[in-house]
C-alpha positions as CSV (number, residue, x, y, z in Angstrom):
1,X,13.0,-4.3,4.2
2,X,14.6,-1.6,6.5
3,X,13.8,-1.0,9.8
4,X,13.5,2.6,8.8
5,X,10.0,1.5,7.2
6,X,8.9,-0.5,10.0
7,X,5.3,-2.5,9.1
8,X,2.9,-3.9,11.7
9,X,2.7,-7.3,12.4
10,X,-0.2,-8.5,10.6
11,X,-2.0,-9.6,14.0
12,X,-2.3,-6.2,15.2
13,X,-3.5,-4.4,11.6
14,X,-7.3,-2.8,13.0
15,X,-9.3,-3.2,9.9
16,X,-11.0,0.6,11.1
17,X,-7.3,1.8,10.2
18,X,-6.7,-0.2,7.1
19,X,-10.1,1.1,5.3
20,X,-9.6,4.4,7.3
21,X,-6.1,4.8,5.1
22,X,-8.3,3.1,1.6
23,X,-11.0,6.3,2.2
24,X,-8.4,8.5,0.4
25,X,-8.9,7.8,-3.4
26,X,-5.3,7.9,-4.4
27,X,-4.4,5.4,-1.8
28,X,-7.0,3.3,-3.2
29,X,-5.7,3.5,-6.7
30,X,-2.3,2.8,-5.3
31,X,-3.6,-0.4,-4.1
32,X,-5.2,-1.5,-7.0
33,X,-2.2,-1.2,-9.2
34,X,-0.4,-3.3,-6.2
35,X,-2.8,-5.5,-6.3
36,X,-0.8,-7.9,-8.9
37,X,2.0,-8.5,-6.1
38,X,4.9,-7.3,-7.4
39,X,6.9,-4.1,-6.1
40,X,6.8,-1.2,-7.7
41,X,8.9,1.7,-7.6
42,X,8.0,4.7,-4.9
43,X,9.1,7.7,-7.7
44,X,5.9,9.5,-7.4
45,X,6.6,10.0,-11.5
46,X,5.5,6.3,-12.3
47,X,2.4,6.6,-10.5
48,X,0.9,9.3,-12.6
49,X,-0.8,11.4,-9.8
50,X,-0.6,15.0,-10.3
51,X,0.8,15.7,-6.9
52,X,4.0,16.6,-4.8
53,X,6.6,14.3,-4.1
54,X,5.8,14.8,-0.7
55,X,2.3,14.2,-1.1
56,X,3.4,10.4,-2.6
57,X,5.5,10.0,0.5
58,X,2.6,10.7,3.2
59,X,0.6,8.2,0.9
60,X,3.0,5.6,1.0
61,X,4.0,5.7,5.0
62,X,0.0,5.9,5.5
63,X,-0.8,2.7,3.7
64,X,2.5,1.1,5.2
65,X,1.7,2.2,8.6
66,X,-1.6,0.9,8.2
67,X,-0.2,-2.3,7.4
68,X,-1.2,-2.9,4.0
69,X,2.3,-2.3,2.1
70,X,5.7,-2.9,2.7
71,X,8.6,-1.0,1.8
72,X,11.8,-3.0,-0.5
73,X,14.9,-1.2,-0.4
74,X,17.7,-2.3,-2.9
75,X,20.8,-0.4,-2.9
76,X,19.1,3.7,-3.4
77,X,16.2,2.0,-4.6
78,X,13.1,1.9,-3.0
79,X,9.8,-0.1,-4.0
80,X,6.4,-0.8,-2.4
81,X,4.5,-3.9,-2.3
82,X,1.4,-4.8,-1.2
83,X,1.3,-7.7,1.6
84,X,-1.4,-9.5,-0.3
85,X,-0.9,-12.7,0.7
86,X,-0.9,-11.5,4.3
87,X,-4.3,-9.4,3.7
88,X,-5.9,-12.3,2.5
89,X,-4.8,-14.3,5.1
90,X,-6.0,-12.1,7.8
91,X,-9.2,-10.2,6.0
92,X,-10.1,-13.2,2.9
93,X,-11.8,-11.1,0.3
94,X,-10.9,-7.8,1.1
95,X,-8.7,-6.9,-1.3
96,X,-10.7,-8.7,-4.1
97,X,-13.5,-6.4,-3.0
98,X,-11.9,-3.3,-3.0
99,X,-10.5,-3.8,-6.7
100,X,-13.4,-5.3,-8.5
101,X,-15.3,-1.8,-6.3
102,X,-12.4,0.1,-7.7
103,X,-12.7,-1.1,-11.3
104,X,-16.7,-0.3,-11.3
């Protein structure tokens, strides 16, 4: 983690903000493929969303400024994570909610 991607400590995440950054259905889909824990790379060509790079970048500091990802940087390598166990922790069911919501 880089202090260039800062995150919000987990005590301070409003949950307004968090489902205020989850209205925003590629944000949601983002979540639900991080949902499984495991970084995944921030090339906006493994996503599969038919937008700008840019547009993948304001997705990606929105949910990490709204303290649901973080940001792993490894060498020029960047990947995105979702602080599940954290979420959990803090707001038990949520995410669980929003994928099985997201599947249906």
């Amino acid at each position: 983690m880089s202090s260039d991607y800062p995150v919000p400590d987990m005590a301070d995440v409003d949950l307004v903000e968090l489902l205020r950054a989850l209205a925003d259905p590629i944000r949601l889909q983002i979540v639900v493929v991080l949902a499984d824990g495991e970084p995944h790379p921030k090339s906006a060509q493994e996503w599969g969303f038919d937008v700008q790079k840019s547009t993948m970048a304001h997705h990606f500091k929105s949910l990490r400024e709204a303290g649901l990802t973080r940001t792993i940087i490894d060498g020029r390598t960047h990947a995105i994570q979702l602080r599940r166990s954290e979420l959990d922790a803090r707001f038990p069911g949520l995410i669980a909610s929003l994928i099985g919501g997201a599947a249906s």
